[in-house]
C-alpha positions in Angstrom: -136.6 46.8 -38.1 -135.5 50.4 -37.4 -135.1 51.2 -34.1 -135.9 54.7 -31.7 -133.5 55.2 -28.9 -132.1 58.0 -27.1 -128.8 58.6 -28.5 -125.8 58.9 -26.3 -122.7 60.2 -28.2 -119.4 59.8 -26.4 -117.6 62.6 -25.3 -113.8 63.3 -26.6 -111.4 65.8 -26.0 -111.7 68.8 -27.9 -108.5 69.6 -29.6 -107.1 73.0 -30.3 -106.3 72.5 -34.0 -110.2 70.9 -34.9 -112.8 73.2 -35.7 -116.0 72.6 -33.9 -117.3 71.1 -37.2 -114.2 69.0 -37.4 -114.7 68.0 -33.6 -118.5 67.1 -34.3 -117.4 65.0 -37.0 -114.4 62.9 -34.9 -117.3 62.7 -32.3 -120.1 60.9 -34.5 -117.2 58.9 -36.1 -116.1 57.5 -32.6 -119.2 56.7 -31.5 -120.1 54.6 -34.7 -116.4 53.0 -34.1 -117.3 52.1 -30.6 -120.8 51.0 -31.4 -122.3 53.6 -29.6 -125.2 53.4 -32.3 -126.1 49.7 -33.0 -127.1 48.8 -36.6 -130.8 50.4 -37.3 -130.8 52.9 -34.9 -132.8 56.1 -36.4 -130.7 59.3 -36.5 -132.1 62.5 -36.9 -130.6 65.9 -36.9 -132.5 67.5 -34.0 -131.9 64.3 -32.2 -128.3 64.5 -32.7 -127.9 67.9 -32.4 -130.0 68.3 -29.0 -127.9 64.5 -27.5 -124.6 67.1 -28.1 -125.7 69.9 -26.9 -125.1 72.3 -30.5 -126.8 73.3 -33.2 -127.8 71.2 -36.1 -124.9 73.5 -38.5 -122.3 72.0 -37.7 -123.6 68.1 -37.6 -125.1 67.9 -41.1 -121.7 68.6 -42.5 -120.1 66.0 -40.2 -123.4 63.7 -41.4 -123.1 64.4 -44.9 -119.3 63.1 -44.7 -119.7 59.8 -42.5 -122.7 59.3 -45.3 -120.2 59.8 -48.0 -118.3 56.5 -45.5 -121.1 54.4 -45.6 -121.1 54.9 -41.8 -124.5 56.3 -41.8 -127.4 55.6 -44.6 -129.7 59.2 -45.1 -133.1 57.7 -46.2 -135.4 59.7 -49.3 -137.9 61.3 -45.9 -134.4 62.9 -45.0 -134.3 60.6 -42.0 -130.6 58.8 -41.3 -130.1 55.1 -39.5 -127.3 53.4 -39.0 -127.0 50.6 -41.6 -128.3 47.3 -40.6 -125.4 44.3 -41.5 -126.4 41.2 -43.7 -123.8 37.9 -43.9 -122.9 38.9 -47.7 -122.0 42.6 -46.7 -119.9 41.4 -43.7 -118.6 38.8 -45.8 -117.7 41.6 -48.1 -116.2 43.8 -45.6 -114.1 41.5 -43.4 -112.5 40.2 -47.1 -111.9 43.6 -47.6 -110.0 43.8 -44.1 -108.1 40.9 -45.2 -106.8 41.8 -48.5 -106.0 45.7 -47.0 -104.4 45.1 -44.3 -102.3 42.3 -44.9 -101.2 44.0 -48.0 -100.2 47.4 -45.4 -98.6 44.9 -42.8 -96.1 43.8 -45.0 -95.1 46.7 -47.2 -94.9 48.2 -43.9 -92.3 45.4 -42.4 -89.1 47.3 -43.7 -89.7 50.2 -42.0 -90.8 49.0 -38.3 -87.6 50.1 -35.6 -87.4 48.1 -32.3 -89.1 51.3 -31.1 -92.1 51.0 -32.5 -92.3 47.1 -31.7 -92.2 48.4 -28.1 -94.9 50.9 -29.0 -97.3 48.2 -30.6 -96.1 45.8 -26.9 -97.4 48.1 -25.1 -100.9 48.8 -26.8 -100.8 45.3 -26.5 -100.6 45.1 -22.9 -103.1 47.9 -22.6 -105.9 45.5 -24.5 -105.2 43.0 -22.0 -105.9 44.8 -18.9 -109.3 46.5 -21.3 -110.0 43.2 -21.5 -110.0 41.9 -18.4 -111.8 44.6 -16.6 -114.8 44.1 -19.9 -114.2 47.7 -21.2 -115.1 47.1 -24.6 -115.3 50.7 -26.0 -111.7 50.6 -25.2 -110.9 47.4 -26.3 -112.0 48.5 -29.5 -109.6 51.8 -30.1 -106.7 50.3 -28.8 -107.1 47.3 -31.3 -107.3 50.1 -33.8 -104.2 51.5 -32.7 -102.0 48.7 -32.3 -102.8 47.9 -35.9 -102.3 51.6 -37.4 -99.0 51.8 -35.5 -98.0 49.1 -37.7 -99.6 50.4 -41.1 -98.4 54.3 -40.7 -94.7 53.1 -40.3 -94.5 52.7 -44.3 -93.9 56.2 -45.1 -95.6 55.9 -48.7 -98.9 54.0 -47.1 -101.9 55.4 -49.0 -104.4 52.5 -48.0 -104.9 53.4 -44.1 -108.4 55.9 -45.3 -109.8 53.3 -47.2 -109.0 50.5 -44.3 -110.3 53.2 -41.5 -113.7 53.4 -43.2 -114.0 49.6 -43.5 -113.4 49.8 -39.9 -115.9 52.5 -39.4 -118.5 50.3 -41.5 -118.0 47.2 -39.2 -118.2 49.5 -35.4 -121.7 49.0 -34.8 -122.4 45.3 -35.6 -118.9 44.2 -34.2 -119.7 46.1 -30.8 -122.3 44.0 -30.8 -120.4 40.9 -30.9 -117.3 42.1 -29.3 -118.5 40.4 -25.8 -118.3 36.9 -27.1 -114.5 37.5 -28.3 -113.2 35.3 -25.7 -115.1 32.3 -26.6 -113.8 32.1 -30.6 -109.9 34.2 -30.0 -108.5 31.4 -28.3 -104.7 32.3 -29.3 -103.3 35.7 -29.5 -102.5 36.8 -32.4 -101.0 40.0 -31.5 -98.3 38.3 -29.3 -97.4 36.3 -32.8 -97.7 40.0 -35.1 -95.1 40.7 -32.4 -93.0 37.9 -32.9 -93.0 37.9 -36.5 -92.2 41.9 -36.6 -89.3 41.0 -34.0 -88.2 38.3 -36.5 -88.4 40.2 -39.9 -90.8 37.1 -40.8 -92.8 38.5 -43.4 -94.4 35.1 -43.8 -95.4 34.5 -40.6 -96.6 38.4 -40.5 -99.0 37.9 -43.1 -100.7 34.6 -41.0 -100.8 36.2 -37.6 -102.2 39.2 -39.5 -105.0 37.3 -41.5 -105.7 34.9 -38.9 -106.1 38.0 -36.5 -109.4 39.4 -38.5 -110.8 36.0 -39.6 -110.9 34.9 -35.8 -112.4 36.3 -32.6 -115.0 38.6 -33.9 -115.3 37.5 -37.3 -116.2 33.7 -36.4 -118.5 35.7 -33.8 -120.1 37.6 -35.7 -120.6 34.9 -38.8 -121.9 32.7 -36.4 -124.4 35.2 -35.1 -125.4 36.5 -38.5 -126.1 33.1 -39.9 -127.9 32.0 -36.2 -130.3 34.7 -36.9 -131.2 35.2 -40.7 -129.8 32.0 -42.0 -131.3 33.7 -45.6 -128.3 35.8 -45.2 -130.5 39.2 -43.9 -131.1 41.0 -41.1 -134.4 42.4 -40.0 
């Protein structure tokens, strides 16, 4: 079922080297990251376009390239929703995650200094004081950061796009499930990427870092998926 809703799109700083159609487009793209349009919500251009304040110019090119991401679906009426998730396309996309990122963490392993294990700590730290006071939307980026502070070390990385827009084509379903993290992550598996990137274990990187996306969320979110469309659907 599609779904009407006033849309409220985050605000971020503008900065000086965007262009205001670049800044439109890092706006939509961090509101589908933090969920701030769950899956089926009906987008529209005037409805975007009057919920940020501008003209419709300079969204349809943001639109057209978040389309080109699978982030948002334009329908044949030129209407635009956020695409619903189904069990087979999350399966899909978390053994996307998987394959990715484990692959970036340890051709990546080489290159990490002690300063950026100290930079990744403290992002760390940051997501447990998020989540402890329940910001979620934070919660979120700074998960996304801690793991592209690991990927970007390796100075020939070409996968971090393609990872970015699986995690752009997760953000809506996944803040939707988000809140039930506690009750699946029972062990941290940060604090163990930590340990292994402090050790130079690229064995025990590669678990931490696979059992990091199959847990928490993903056992949430299977769980919820098959709870309500056990045909593997959603409405």
């Amino acid at each position: 079922m599609t779904k009407h809703r006033q849309l409220d799109v985050p605000e971020i700083p503008m900065r000086d080297d965007l262009t205001i159609q670049e800044h439109v487009y890092e706006r939509l793209r961090y509101a589908i990251m933090v969920g701030a349009f769950p899956p089926g919500t009906n987008l529209t251009m005037r409805g975007l376009a009057e919920a940020m304040g501008l003209s419709p110019t300079p969204i349809r090119e943001a639109v057209r390239r978040l389309s080109s991401e699978h982030a948002i679906e334009v329908l044949q009426n030129r209407r635009m929703t956020v695409p619903e998730m189904t069990l087979g396309r999350f399966e899909e996309l978390l053994a996307l995650r998987v394959a990715l990122e484990v692959h970036a963490a340890e051709r990546s392993l080489p290159y990490v200094s002690n300063i950026i294990i100290e930079n990744m700590e403290s992002i760390d730290l940051e997501m447990d004081a998020a989540l402890t006071r329940n910001d979620l939307d934070r919660l979120t980026i700074l998960n996304q950061d801690f793991h592209r502070a690991l990927y970007m070390t390796n100075p020939h990385q070409v996968s971090m796009p393609v990872i970015e827009s699986v995690w752009l084509q997760m953000g809506p379903f996944q803040r939707q499930v988000i809140e039930n993290v506690k009750d699946y992550y029972k062990v941290d598996r940060h604090k163990e990427i930590l340990d292994a990137l402090r050790a130079r274990d690229v064995a025990a990187l590669v678990i931490a870092t696979e059992s990091d996306i199959r847990e928490g969320m993903s056992r949430s979110g299977r769980q919820q998926l098959t709870q309500s469309h056990p045909d593997g659907h959603a409405a």
